[in-house]
TISE-17640 format. One record per residue: residue number from 0; residue in three letters; x, y, z of N, C-alpha, C, O in turn. Coordinates in steps of 0.1 Angstrom, whole numbers, always signed. Layout:
[papa NUM,'ALA',[X,Y,Z],[X,Y,Z],[X,Y,Z],[X,Y,Z]];
...
END
This chain:
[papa 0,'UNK',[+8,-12,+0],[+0,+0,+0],[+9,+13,+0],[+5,+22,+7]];
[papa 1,'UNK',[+19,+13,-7],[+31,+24,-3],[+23,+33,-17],[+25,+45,-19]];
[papa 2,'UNK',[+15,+25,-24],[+14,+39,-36],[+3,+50,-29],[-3,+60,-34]];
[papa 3,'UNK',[+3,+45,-16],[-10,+52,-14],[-3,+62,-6],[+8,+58,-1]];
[papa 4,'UNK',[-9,+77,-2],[-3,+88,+1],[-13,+87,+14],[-25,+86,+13]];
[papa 5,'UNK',[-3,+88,+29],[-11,+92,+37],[-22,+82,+44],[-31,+87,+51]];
[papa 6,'UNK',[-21,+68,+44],[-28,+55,+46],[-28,+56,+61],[-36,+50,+68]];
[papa 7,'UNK',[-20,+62,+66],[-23,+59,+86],[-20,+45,+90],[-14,+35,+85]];
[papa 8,'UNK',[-26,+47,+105],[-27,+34,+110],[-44,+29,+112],[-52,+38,+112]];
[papa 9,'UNK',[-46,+22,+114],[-57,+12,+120],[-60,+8,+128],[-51,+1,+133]];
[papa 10,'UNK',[-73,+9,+136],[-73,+5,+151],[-76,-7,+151],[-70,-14,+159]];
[papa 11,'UNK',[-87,-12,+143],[-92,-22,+140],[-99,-27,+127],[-100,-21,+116]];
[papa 12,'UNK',[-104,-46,+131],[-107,-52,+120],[-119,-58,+117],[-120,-68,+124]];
[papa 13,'UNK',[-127,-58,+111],[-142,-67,+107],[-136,-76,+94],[-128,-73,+85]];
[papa 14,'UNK',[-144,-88,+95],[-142,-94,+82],[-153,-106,+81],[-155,-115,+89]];
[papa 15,'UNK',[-159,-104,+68],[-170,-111,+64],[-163,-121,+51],[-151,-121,+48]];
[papa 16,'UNK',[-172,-127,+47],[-168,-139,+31],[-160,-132,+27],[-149,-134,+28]];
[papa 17,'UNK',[-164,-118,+18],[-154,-114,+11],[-144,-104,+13],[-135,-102,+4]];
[papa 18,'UNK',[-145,-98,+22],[-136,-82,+25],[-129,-86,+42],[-133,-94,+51]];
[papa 19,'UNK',[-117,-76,+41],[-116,-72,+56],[-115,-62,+55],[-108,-58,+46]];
[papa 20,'UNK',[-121,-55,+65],[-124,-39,+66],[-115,-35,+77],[-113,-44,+86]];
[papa 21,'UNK',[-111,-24,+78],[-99,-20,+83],[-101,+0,+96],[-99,+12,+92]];
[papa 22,'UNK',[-103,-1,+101],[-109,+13,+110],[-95,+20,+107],[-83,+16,+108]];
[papa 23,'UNK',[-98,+30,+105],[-88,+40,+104],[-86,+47,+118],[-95,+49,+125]];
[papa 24,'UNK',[-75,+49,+122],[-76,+55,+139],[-65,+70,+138],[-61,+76,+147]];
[papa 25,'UNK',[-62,+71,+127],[-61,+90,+125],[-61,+93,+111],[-56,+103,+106]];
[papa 26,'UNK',[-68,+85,+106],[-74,+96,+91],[-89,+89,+89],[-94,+81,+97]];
[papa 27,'UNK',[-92,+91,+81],[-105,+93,+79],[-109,+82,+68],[-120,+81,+62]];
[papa 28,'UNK',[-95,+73,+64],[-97,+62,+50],[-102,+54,+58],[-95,+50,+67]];
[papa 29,'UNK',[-112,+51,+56],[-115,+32,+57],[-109,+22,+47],[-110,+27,+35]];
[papa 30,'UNK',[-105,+11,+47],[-100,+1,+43],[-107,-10,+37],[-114,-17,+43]];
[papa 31,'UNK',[-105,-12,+28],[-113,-30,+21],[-107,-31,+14],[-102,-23,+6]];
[papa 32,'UNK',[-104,-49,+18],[-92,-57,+13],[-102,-70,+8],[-110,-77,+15]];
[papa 33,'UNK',[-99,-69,-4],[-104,-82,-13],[-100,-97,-4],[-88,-101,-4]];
[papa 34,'UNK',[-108,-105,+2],[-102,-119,+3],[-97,-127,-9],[-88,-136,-8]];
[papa 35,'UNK',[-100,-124,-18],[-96,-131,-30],[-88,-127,-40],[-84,-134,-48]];
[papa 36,'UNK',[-85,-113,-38],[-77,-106,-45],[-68,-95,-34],[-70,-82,-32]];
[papa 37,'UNK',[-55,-106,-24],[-50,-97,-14],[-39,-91,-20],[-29,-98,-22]];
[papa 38,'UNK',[-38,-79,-24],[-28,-75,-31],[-34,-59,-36],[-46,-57,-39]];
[papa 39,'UNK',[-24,-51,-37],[-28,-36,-41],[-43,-32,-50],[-51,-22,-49]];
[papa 40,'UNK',[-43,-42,-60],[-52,-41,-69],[-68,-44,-62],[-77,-38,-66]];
[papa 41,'UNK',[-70,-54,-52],[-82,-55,-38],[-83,-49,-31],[-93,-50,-25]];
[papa 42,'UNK',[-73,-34,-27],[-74,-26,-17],[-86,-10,-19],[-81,+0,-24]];
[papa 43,'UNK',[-97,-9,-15],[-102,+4,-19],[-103,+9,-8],[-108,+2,+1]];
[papa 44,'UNK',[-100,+22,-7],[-101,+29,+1],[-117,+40,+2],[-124,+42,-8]];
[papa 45,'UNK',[-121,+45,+13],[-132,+50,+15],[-133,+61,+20],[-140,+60,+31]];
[papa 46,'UNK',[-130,+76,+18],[-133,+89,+28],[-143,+87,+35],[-153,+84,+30]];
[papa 47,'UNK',[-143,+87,+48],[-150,+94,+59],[-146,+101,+68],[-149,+99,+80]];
[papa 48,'UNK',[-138,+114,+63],[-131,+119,+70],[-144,+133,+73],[-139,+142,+80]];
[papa 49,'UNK',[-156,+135,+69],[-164,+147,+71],[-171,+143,+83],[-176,+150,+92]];
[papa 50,'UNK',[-170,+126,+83],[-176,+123,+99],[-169,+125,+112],[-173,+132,+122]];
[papa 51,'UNK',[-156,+116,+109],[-146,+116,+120],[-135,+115,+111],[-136,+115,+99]];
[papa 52,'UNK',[-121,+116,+122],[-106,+113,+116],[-99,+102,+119],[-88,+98,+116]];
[papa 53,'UNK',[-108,+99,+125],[-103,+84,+135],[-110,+77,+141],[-119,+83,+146]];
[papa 54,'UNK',[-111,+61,+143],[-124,+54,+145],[-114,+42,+154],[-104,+37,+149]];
[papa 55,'UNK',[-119,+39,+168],[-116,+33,+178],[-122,+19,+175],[-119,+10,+183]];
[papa 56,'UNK',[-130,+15,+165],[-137,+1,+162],[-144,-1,+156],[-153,+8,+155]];
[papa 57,'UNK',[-146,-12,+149],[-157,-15,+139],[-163,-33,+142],[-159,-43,+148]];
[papa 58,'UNK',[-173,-30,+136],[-184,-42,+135],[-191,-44,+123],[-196,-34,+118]];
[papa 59,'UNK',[-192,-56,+118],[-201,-57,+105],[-210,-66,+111],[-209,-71,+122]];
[papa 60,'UNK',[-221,-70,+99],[-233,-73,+95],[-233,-78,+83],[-223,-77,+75]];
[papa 61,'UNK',[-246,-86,+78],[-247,-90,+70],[-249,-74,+55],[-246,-73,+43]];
[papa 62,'UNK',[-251,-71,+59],[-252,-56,+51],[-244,-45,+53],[-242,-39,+43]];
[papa 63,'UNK',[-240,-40,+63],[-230,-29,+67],[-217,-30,+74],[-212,-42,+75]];
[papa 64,'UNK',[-210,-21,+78],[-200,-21,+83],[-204,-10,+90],[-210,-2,+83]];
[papa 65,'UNK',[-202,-8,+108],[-204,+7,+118],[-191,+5,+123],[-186,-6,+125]];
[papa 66,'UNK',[-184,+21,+125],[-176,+25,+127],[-177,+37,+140],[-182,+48,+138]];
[papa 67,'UNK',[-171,+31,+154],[-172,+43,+162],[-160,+50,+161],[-149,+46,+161]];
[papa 68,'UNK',[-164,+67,+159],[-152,+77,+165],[-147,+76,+176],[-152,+74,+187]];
[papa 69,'UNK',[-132,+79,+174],[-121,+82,+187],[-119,+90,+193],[-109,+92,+200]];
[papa 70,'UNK',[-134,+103,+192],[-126,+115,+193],[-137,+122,+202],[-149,+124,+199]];
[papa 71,'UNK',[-129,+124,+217],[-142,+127,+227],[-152,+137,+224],[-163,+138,+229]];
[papa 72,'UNK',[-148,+143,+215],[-156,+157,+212],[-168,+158,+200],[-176,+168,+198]];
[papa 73,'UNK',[-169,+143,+193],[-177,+146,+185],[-185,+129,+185],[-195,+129,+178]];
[papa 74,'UNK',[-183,+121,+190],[-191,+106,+193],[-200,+100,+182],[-210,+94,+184]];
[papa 75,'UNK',[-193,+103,+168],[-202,+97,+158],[-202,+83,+154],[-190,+79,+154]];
[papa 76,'UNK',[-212,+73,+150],[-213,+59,+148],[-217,+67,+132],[-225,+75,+127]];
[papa 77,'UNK',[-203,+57,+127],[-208,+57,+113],[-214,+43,+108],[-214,+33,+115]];
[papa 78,'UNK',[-220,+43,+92],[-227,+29,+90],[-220,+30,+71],[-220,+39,+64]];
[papa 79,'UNK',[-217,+17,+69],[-214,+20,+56],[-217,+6,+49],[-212,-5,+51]];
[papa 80,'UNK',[-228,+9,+40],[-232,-5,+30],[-218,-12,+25],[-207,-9,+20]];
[papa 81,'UNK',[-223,-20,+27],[-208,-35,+19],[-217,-34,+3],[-212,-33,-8]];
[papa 82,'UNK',[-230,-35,+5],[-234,-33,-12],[-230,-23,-22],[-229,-24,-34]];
[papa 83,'UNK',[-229,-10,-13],[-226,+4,-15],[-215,+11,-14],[-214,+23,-15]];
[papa 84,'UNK',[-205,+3,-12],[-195,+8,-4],[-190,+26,-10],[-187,+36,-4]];
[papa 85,'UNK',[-191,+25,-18],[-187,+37,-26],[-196,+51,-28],[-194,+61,-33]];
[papa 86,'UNK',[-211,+44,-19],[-220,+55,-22],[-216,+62,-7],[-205,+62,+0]];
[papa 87,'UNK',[-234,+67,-4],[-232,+80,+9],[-230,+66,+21],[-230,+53,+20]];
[papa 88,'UNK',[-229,+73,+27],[-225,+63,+43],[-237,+74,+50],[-244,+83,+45]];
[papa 89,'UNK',[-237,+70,+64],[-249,+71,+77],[-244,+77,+84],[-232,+73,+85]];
[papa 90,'UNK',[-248,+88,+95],[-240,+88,+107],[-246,+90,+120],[-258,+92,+116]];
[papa 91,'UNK',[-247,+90,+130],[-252,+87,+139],[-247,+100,+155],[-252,+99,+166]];
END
């Protein structure tokens, strides 16, 4: 993932049949890693940096992935479609 500018670290991991989803814990990329394709070309990344900048954990579902913020000052649960991954996300 070195072509990527800016990737951080990760607090945490969810993983379903096909993806592992990856919490960003000081930027705002979420992570999905192809199970079947582990390699740069499986990796997409996700902005949610208008929610939070950093996410202390995640949990999936048969349909989503939620993501809590790290950040005492703003306590948002985000929700992001695995069917959708690329559209709007939820926030809470």
């Amino acid at each position: 993932m070195s072509g990527h500018s800016n990737v951080g670290s990760y607090s945490a991991v969810a993983v379903d049949d096909n993806h592992a989803y990856y919490a960003p814990e000081d930027t705002g990329l979420l992570l999905r890693i192809s199970k079947t394709n582990f390699a740069i070309g499986g990796c997409e990344f996700k902005d949610i940096t208008t929610a939070a900048t950093g996410y202390a954990g995640i949990v999936e579902d048969s349909d989503s992935v939620y993501l809590v913020s790290n950040s005492s000052t703003n306590g948002k649960v985000v929700k992001v479609s695995k069917a959708d991954y690329f559209g709007t996300y939820e926030t809470l």
